[in-house]
C-alpha positions in Angstrom: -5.0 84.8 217.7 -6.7 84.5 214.3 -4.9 81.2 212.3 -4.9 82.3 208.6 -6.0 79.2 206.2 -4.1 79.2 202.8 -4.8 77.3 199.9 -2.4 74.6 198.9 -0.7 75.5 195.7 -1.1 73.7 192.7 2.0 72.6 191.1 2.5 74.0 187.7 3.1 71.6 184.4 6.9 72.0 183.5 7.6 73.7 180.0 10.2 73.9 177.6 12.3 70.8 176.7 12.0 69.3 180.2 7.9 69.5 179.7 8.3 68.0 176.4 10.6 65.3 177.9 7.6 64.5 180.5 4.9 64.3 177.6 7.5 61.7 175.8 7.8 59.7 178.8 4.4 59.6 179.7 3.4 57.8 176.3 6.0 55.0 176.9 5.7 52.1 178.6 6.6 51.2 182.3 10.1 50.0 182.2 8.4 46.8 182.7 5.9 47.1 180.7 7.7 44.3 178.2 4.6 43.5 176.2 4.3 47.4 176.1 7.5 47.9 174.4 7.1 45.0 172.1 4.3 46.5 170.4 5.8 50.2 170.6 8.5 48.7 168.5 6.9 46.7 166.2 4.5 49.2 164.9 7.4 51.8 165.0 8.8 49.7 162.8 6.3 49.1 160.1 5.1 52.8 160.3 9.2 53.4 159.1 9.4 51.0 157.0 5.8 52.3 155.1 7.8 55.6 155.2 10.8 54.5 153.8 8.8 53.0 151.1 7.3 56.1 150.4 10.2 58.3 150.3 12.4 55.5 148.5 9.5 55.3 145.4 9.0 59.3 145.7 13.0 59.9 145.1 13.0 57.5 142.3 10.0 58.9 140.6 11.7 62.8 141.2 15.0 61.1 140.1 13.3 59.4 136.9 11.5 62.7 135.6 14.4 64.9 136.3 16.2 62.4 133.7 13.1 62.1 131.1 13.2 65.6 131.2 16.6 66.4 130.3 16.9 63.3 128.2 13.5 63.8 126.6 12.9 67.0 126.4 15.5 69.7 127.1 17.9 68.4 125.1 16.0 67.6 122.1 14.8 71.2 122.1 18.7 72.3 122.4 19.6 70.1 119.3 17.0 71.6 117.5 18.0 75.3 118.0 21.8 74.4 117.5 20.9 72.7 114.3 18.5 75.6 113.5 22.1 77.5 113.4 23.7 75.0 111.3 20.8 75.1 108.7 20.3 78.8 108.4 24.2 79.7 107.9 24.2 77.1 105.6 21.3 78.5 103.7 23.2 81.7 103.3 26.1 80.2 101.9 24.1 78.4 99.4 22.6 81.4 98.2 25.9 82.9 97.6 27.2 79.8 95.8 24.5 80.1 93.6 25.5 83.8 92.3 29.0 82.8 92.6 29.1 80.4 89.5 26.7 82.5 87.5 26.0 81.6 83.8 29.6 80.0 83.6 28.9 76.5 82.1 31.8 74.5 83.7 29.9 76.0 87.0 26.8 74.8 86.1 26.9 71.2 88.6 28.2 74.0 91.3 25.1 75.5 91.0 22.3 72.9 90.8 24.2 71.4 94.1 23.7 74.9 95.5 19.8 75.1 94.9 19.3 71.8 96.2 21.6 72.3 98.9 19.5 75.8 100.1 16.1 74.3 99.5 17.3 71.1 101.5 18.5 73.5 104.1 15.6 75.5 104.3 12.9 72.6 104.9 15.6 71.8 107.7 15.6 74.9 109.3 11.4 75.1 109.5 11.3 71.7 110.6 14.1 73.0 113.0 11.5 75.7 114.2 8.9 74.1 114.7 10.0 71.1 116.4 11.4 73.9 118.5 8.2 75.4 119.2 6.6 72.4 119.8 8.8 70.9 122.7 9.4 74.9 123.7 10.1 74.4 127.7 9.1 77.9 128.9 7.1 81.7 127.7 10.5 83.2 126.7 11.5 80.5 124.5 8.2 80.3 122.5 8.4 84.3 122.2 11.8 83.6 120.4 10.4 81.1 118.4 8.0 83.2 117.2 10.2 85.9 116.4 12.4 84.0 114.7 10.1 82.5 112.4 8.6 86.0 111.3 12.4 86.9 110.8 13.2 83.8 108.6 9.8 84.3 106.7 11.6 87.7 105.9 14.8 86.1 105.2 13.6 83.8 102.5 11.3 86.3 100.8 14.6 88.2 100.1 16.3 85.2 98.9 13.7 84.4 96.8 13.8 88.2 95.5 18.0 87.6 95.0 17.1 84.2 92.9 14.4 85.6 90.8 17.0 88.5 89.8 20.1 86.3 89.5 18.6 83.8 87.0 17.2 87.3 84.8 20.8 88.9 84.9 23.2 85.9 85.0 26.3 87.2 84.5 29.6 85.8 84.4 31.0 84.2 87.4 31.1 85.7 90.2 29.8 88.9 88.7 26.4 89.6 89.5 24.6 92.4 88.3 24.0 95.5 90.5 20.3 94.7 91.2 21.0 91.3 92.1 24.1 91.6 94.4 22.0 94.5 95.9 19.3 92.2 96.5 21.4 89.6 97.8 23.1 92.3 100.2 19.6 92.9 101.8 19.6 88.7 102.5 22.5 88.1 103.9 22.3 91.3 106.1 19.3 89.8 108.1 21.5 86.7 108.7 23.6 88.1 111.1 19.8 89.0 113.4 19.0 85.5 112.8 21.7 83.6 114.0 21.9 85.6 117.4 18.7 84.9 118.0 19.2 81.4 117.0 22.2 81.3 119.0 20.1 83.5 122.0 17.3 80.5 121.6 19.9 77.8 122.0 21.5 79.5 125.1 18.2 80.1 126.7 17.5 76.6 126.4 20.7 75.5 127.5 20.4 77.8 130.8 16.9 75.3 131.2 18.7 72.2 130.9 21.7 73.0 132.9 19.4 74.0 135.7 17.2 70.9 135.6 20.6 69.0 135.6 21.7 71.1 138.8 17.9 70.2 140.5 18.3 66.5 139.4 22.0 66.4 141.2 20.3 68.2 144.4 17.3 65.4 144.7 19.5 62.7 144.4 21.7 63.9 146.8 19.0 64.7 149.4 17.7 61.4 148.3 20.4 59.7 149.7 20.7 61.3 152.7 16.5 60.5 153.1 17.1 56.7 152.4 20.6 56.9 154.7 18.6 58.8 157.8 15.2 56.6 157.7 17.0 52.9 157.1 19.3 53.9 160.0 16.4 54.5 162.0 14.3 51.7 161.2 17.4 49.4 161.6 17.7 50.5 164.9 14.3 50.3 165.9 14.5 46.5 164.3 17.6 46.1 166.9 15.6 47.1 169.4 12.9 44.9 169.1 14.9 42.2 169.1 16.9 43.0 171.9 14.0 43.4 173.9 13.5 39.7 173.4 16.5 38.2 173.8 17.1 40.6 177.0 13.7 40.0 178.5 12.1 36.9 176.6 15.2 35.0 176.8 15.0 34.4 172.6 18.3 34.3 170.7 16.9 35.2 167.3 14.0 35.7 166.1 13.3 33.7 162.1 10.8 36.3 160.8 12.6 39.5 162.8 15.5 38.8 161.3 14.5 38.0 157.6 13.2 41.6 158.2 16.0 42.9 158.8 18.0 41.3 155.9 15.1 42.2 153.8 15.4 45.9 154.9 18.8 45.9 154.6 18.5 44.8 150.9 15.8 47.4 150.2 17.8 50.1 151.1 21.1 49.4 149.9 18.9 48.6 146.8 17.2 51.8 146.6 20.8 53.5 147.5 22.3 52.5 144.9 20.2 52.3 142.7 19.9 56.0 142.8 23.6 56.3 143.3 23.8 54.5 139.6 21.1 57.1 138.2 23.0 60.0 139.5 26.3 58.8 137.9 24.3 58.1 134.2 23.0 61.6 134.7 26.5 62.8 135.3 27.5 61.0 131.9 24.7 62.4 129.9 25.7 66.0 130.7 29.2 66.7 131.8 30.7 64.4 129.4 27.9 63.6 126.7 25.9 66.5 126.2 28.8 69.4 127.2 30.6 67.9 124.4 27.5 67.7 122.0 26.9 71.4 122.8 30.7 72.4 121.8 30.6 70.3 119.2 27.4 71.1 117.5 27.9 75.0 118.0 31.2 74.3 116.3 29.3 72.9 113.3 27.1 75.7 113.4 29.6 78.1 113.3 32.0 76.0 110.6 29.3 76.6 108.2 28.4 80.4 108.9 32.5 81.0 108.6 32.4 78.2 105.1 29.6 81.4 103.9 31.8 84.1 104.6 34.5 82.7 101.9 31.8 82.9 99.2 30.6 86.3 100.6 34.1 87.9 100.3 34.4 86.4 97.0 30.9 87.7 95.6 30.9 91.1 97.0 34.8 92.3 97.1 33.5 95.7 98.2 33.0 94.4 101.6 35.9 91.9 101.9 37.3 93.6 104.9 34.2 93.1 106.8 33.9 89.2 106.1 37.6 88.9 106.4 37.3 90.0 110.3 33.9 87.7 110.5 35.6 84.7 109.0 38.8 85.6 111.5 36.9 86.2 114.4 34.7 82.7 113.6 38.2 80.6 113.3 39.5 81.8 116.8 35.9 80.7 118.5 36.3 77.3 116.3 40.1 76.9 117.1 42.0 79.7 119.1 45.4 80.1 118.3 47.8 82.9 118.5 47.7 84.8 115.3 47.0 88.9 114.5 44.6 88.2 111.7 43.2 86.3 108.7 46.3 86.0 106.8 48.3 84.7 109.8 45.6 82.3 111.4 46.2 79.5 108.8 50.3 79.4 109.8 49.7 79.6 113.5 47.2 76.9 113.8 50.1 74.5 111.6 52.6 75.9 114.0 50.4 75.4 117.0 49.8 72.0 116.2 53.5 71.1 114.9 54.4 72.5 118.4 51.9 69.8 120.2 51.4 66.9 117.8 51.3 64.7 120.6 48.5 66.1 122.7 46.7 68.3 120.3 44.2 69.0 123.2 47.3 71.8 124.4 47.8 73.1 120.5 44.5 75.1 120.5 42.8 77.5 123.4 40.3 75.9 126.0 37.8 78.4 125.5 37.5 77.4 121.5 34.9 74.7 120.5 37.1 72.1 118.9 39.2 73.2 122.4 36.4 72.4 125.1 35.8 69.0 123.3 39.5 67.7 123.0 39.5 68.4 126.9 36.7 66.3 127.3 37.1 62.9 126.2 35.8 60.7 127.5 34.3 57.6 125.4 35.7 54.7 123.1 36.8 56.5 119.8 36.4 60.2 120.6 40.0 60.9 121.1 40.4 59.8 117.7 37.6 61.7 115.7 38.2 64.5 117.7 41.8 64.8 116.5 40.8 64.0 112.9 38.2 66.8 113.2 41.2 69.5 114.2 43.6 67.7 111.9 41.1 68.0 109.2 40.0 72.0 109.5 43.3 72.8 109.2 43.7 71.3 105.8 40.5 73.2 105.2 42.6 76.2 106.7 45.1 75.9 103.5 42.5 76.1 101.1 41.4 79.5 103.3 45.0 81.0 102.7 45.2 80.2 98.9 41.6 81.4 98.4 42.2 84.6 99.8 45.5 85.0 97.9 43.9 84.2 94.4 40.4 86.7 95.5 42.3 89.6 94.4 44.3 88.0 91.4 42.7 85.8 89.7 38.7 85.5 90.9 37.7 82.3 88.5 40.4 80.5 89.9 39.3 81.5 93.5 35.8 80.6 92.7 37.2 76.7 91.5 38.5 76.4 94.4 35.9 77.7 96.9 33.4 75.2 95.1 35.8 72.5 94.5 38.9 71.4 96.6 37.9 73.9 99.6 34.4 72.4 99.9 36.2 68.9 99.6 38.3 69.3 102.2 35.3 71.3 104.3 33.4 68.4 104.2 36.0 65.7 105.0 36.0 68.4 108.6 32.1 68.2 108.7 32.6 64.4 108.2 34.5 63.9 110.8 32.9 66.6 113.6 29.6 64.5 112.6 31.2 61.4 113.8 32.3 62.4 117.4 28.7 64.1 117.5 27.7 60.4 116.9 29.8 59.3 119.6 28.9 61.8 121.9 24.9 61.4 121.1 25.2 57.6 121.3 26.7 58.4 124.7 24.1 60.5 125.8 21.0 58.1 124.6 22.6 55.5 126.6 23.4 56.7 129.7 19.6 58.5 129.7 18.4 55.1 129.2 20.4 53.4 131.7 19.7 55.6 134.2 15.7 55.3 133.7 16.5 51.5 133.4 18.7 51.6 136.9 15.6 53.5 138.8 13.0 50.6 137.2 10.8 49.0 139.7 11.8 51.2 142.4 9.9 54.1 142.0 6.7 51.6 142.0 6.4 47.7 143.0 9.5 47.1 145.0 9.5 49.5 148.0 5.7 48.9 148.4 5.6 45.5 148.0 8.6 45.3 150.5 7.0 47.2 153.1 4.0 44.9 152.6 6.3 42.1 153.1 8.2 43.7 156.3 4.7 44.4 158.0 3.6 40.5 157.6 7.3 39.6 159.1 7.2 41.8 161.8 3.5 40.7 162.8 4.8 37.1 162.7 7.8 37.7 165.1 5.9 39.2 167.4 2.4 37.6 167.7 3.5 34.5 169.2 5.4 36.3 171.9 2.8 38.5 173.1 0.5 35.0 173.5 2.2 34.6 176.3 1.4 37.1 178.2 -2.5 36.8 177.6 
């Protein structure tokens, strides 16, 4: 009988999560292994806490730029291509103010106000374009810029061609000669191109700062959740520690484990809310600051492109239709009400606001300018010049009415009042839509700042210097105990 040897077999190393489980417990100490576990859990400690610091300083800093450049940067460039707007519509209007009172004598203040008023305009709108191009945030918006200037370079070659002509064939008011209105035409036709691509700029850059809003709410969110997640493991490690030596030492508290752990917990609540603070002067600077600014700034814009269409339909009558519908269709964006055309707007808007003199928020459409604004107040004093803005386009809106009524009857008188009481009462409106811009802007500098100011320190010196602080703490609770076991 032949006795067949076999060879012992050789256990194989578990895998998966069991084998992992085996690895994990083979790098922890015996169970009692106390001097073992006291050092597992102090440097467990520090190396969390030196993590903590790092993530704490890293959210602040991602925090603090995502602010600088909204505050700094995107919305400055935003300003300057809504104000771009503002300058070259009111360029145009200028130009046409300037036929408009001809060689008419009593007209003659109209018309020095006018060239000063284009020329101020038009250093506005270059400084406009190239502040613009110089804080440009991406490719796309510097292509615009470009485009635009060659486009306004155009435009102002034309209006210079329309001045030349007007002051060698002044004619009576509002009479311009057939070469000049012709010339004039050929201007204001390319103003149409360049405020959609001002507006187009604007837009673009508003996409930019409403997404860097959106990845400035997502880090401080996740940032929250980093500093929540690591100071909950750190404070449970710190538990540990000194649960192994009460438990096993017999030591009730430890002085310098302890201070840790109250320093810890100040850090993080700290460096909590400190970014919780940040996050809510972010949310001020754009929901209630800057989406205000934008409505109310592209109101302004628009106020003065509709002001030019009252001096266009008075200059060149044979397109009064056109500018009619323009200056109808600009009212309803300003101030949406329910009316068929022109001629009606005026009596709605009074009947609209007659109907809700008591919240004049409900008297207009949300989806208008003057509409989003009054449904988002928010500061000391808004409420106020946001009513007074409303209260004071629709006197504005009167003017409108009788203008249009005396274009076909009586064009001097028209022209009086298109230079005179309208622009009065247009510029009480621009007076008081500039102050809740300057409530809105002050708004918006302020809570930037404050949330920079709320994130100071903490994206440097004080998570660092902390964990410096914690790892001398922690070496000092624990040193003496592990003496004795030398």
């Amino acid at each position: 009988m032949t006795t067949m040897l076999t060879r012992p077999r050789t256990p194989r190393p578990e895998t998966g999560r069991a084998g992992v489980l085996t690895q994990v417990r083979g790098l922890l100490p015996g169970r009692s292994d106390t001097p073992g576990w006291i050092r597992l859990l102090a440097v467990a400690a520090v190396l969390l806490t030196a993590v903590t610091a790092l993530v704490i300083a890293a959210d602040a800093r991602a925090t603090r730029h995502g602010i600088e450049v909204i505050g700094r940067h995107t919305a400055p460039t935003v300003t300057a291509t809504e104000d771009l707007y503002f300058a070259l519509a009111d360029m145009d209007a200028q130009l046409a103010n300037v036929l408009l009172a001809g060689n008419d004598s009593t007209l003659a203040t109209v018309r020095e106000n006018a060239l000063a008023g284009y020329e101020r305009r038009r250093v506005q709108a270059d400084a406009d374009l190239q502040q613009a191009m110089t804080i440009a945030t991406n490719d796309d918006a510097s292509r615009q810029i470009r485009e635009l200037l060659d486009k306004f370079g155009q435009y102002e070659a034309l209006a210079a061609d329309t001045f030349q002509l007007g002051d060698l064939d002044r004619g009576a008011a509002g009479q311009p000669a057939a070469r000049t209105l012709e010339a004039y035409r050929a201007a204001t036709g390319m103003v149409p191109d360049l405020l959609s691509r001002a507006q187009k700029l604007a837009d673009t850059n508003s996409g930019v700062l409403s997404q860097a809003y959106q990845d400035s709410e997502h880090t401080t969110v996740a940032a929250r959740v980093r500093i929540a997640v690591l100071g909950l493991l750190l404070l449970v490690v710190l538990a540990g520690l000194q649960v192994v030596l009460r438990v096993v030492l017999h030591r009730r508290v430890n002085p310098a484990l302890a201070a840790t752990t109250v320093l810890m917990l100040g850090v993080l609540s700290g460096g909590y809310l400190a970014n919780a603070a940040a996050a809510h002067q972010l949310t001020v600077a754009k929901r209630d600051a800057f989406d205000s600014l934008l409505a109310l700034r592209q109101a302004r814009a628009l106020s003065y492109d509709a002001n030019a269409d009252e001096s266009r339909l008075l200059l060149d009558p044979a397109h009064a239709a056109t500018y009619q519908q323009s200056y109808f269709e600009k009212a309803q964006r300003l101030a949406g009400v329910q009316a068929r055309g022109v001629d009606d707007y005026a009596g709605a808007l009074d009947q609209a606001i007659g109907a809700h003199g008591g919240d004049l928020a409900q008297a207009i459409s949300a989806g208008s300018f003057l509409g989003e604004e009054l449904r988002n107040i928010t500061f000391s004093g808004e409420r106020q010049a946001a009513e007074q803005s409303l209260l004071a386009y629709q006197a504005y809106q009167h003017d409108d009415h009788a203008l249009r009524g005396l274009a076909g009857s009586d064009l001097r008188a028209a022209i009086a009042l298109d230079t005179g009481a309208s622009n009065d009462h247009f510029a009480a409106y621009d007076t008081a839509l500039v102050s809740t811009i300057d409530i809105n802007q002050h708004a918006f500098d302020t809570a930037i700042t404050q949330g920079e100011n709320d994130l100071s320190g903490w994206s440097t010196w004080l998570p660092y210097g902390a964990a410096m602080v914690v790892a001398v703490l922690v070496l000092l609770g624990v040193r003496p105990r592990l003496a004795e076991y030398r």
